[in-house]
C-alpha positions in Angstrom: -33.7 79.8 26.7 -35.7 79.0 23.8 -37.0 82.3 23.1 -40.9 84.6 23.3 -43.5 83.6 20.5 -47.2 84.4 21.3 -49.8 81.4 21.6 -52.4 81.1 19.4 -55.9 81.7 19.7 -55.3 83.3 22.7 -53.1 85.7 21.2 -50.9 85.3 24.7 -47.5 85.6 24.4 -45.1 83.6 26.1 -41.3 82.6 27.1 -40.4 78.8 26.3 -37.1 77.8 28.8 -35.2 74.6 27.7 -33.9 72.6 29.9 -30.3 72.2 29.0 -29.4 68.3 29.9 -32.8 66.9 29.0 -35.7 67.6 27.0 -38.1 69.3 29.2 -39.1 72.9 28.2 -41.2 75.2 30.7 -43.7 77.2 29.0 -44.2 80.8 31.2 -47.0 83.1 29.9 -45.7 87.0 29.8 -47.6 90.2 28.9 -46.8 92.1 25.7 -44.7 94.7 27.5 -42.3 92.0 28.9 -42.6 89.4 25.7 -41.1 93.2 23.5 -38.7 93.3 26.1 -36.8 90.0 25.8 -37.6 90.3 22.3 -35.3 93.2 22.2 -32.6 91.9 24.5 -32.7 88.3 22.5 -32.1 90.5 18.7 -29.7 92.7 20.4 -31.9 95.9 19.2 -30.4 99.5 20.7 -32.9 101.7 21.8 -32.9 105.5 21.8 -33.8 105.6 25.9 -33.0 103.4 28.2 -36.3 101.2 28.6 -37.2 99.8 31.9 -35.3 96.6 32.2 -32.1 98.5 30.4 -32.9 101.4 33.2 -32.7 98.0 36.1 -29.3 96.9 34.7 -27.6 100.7 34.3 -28.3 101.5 37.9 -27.2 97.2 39.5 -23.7 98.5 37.7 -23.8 102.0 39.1 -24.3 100.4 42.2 -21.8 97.9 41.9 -23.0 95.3 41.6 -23.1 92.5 39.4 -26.7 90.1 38.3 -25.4 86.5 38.9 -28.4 84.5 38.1 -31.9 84.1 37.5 -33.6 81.4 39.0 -37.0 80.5 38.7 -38.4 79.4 41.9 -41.6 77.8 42.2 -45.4 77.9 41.0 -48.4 78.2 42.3 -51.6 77.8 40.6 -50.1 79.0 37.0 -48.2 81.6 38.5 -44.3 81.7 38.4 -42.0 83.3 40.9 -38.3 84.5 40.4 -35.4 85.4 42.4 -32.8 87.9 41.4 -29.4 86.7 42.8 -26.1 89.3 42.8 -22.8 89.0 43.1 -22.8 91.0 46.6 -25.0 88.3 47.4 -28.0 90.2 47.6 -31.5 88.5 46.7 -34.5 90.0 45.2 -38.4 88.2 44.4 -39.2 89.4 41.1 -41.5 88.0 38.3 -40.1 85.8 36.1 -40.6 88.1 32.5 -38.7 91.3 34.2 -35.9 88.6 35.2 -35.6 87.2 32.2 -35.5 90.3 30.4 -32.8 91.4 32.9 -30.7 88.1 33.0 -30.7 88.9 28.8 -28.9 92.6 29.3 -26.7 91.0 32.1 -25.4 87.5 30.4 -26.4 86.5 33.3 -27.6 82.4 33.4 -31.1 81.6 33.9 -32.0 78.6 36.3 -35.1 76.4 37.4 -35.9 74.3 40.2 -36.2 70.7 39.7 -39.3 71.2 42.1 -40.9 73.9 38.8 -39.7 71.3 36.3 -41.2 68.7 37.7 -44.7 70.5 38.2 -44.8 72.5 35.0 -42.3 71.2 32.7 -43.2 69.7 29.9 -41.5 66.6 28.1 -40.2 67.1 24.3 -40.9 64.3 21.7 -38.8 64.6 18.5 -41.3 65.7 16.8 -41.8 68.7 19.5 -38.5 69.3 19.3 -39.0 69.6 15.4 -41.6 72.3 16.4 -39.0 74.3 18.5 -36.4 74.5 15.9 -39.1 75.6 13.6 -39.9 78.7 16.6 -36.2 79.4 16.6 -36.3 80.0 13.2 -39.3 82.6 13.7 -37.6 84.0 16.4 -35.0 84.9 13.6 -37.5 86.7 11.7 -40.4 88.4 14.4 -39.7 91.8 15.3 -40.7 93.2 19.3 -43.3 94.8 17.9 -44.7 91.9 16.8 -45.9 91.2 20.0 -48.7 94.3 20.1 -47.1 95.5 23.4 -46.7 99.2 23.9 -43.0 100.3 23.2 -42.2 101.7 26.7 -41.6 105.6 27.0 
């Protein structure tokens, strides 16, 4: 994973993915909430109360259970779907912001379908790769709240 950044003009944020043998990236558009959310899992920030994604890991553990993997399923017509994956072996559909968020608290690995690649990915030049080591580099600066999301309470 790349990291959250929000898209100009649109003022959209969004989660860039990398590929890891290859140069495709795959560009998913988030809301605020979600973008504040991996923000704060990515920077390691502690928070005073549990916030919603925190909440979802505490209670997987007081259950018992373990997140394996997040893997990003397919798309259709813009929109991405996820699956949840457990070590019980237990599945669950869930969008791909909250999973990512989720996979972040867990060090749990984050997966994609050849089949979403293939439709949505998009192919790095070096000079786009250029451009994402530059958005790492803001990633090292940009606070969650950057992203004009509501801090959840």
């Amino acid at each position: 994973m790349v990291g959250v950044r929000v898209e100009q003009p649109t003022n959209q944020p969004l989660v860039l993915l990398r590929e890891t043998e290859g140069n495709r990236y795959l560009p998913i558009w988030i809301g605020a909430v979600e973008a504040s959310a991996i923000a704060f899992a990515q920077q390691g920030t502690a928070t005073p109360r549990p916030l919603t994604h925190e909440l979802m890991q505490h209670m997987v553990e007081a259950l018992g259970d373990e997140l394996a993997e997040v893997q990003i399923t397919e798309v259709h017509e813009g929109v991405f779907h996820a699956q949840l994956r457990f070590v019980s072996g237990a599945e669950v559909d869930a969008r791909p912001s909250d999973s990512i968020a989720l996979a972040l608290r867990a060090g749990a690995r984050i997966v994609c379908t050849e089949d979403v690649l293939d439709a949505a990915g998009i192919e790095a030049s070096r000079d786009e790769n250029e451009e994402v080591e530059k958005f790492r580099e803001f990633l090292d600066h940009v606070s969650p709240e950057e992203f004009g999301g509501p801090v959840e309470g």
